[in-house]
N, C-alpha and C positions, 0 to 999 in steps of 0.2 A: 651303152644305153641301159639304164634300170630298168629291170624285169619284173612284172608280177605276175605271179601263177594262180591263178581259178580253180581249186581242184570241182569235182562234181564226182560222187560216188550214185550211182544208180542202181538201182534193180526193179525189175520189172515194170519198166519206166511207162506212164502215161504219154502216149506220145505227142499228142497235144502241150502234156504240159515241157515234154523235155526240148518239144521247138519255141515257144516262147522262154525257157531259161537260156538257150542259145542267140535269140532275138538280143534280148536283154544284155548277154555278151557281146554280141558286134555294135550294140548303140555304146558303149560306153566314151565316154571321153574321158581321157585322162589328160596327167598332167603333163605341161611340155620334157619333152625326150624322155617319158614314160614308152614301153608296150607292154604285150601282154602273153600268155599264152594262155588257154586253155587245155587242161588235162581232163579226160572223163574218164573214169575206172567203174566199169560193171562188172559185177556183183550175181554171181546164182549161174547155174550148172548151164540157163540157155538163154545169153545174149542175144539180145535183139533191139540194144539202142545205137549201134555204130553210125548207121544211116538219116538220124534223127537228131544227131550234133554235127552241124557244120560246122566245117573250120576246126575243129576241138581233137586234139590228140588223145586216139581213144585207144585201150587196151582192154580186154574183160580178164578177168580172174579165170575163169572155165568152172568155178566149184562156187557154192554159197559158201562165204567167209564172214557178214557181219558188214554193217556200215563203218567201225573202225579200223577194218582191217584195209578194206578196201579202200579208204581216206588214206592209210597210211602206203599203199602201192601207189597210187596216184602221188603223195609227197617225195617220194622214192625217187619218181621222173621230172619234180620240179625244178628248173634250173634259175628261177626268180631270186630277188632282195627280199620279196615278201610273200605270201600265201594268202589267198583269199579264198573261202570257204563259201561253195555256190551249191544248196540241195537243188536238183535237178525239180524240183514241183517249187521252185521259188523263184524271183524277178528279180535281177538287180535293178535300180535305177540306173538312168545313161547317165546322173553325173555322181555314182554311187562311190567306185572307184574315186574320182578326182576327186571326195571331198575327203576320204580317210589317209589318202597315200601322204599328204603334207602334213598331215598330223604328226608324220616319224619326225619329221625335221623341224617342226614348230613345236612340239615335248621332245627333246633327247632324256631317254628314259622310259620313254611309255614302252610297256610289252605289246600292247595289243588295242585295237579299235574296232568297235561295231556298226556296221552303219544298217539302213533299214532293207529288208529285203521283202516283198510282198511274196505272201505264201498263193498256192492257187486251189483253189477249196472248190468243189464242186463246178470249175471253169471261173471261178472270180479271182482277182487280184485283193488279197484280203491283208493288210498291212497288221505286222507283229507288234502288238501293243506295248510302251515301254512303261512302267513304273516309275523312272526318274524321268528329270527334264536331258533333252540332246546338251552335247558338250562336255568339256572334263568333268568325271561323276569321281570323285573323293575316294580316295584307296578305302576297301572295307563296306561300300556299300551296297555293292551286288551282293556280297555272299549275304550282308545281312538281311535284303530283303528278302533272299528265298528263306534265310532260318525262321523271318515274321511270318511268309507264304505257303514257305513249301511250294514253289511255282520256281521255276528257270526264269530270270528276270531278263536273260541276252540269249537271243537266238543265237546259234551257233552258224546259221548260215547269216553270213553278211560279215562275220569274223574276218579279219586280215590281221596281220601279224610277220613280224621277222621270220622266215623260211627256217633261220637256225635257231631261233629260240624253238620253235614247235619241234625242231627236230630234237633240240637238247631236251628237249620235256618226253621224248620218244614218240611223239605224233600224241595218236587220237588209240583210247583202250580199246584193245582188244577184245569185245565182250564176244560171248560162243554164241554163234550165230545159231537158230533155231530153224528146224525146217518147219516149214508151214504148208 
C-alpha cells in the first residue's frame, strides 16, 4: 500500500494551534489504497508537544537545532512514496492530500506539488495567498515571480514531494538555529 508521510517540525507549539493541524490530519481523505503516517519532530532543549498530536509519531530533538534540521530528523523516520510538509500552526484541508497525491501519476515528471494550507493567525484560519492561478504553473515561474517580488510565492507547508528526490536534494538547510 502507498505511504505518505506528514512531517511537522514544532517548537514551542501553540497548543490550540498544534490540536487543529492534527484535526486536519485525521480528516484527510485520500486516495483509494493510499495511507498515511504522521511524523512530528520537536525542536528546543523543553518539549512539551507529545500530548498535543494524536496519532502522530512523535520524537523531540532534546536541544534547539533550527526548523531545517528538525524537518530533516523527522525525514530520517519517514518510510512513505512521498512527503508532505505540515507547519504545526497550519490546516490541511480534508481533501488536501487526495488532490496532490495523483498529480505524481497524472505528470510523470513533476518533482513536487503544493496544495493550500491555511495558516492560523491570531486563532483564524487565514489561507496562503497565491500569485498564479491553481494547476500546472510553467517551469520558471515561481522563481520568477519572487525575482519581480522578492516574496516566497509557495508556502512550503502544504509541499509534498517524492520522499527520494527530497532526500537526494539532502532534505531542508540546515540554517544555525538562534536561541531566543
Amino acid at each position: 500500500m502507498p505511504l505518505i508521510s506528514i512531517i511537522t517540525a514544532v517548537r514551542k507549539p501553540v497548543p490550540d494551534y498544534l490540536r487543529q493541524a492534527a484535526a486536519g490530519v485525521a480528516s484527510q481523505r485520500l486516495p483509494a489504497g493510499w495511507d498515511l503516517e504522521w511524523l512530528v519532530q520537536e525542536d528546543g532543549d523543553t518539549p512539551t508537544a507529545r500530548d498535543l498530536c494524536p496519532g502522530a509519531l512523535y520524537e523531540a530533538n532534546g536541544a534547539q537545532l533550527g526548523t531545517g534540521t528538525t524537518r530533516n530528523f523527522a525525514l530520517s523516520r519517514a518510510r512513505g512514496d512521498l512527503v508532505a510538509v505540515l507547519d504545526y500552526d497550519d490546516v490541511l484541508l480534508p481533501d488536501g492530500l487526495a488532490t496532490l497525491i495523483p498529480a505524481f501519476d497524472e505528470h510523470p515528471g513533476i518533482g513536487w506539488t503544493i496544495g493550500q494550507a491555511d495558516d492560523l493567525i491570531d486563532g483564524q484560519r487565514v489561507p496562503y495567498p497565491l500569485a498564479y492561478p491553481c494547476g500546472m504553473v510553467p517551469a520558471g515561474t515561481i522563481g520568477r515571480l519572487y525575482e519581480e517580488t522578492g516574496l516566497c510565492q509557495a508556502a512550503c507547508a502544504g509541499l509534498v514531494a517524492p520522499t527520494d528526490l527530497i532526500r537526494a536534494f539532502g532534505g531542508w538547510g540546515a540554517l544555525p538555529a538562534r536561541r531566543t
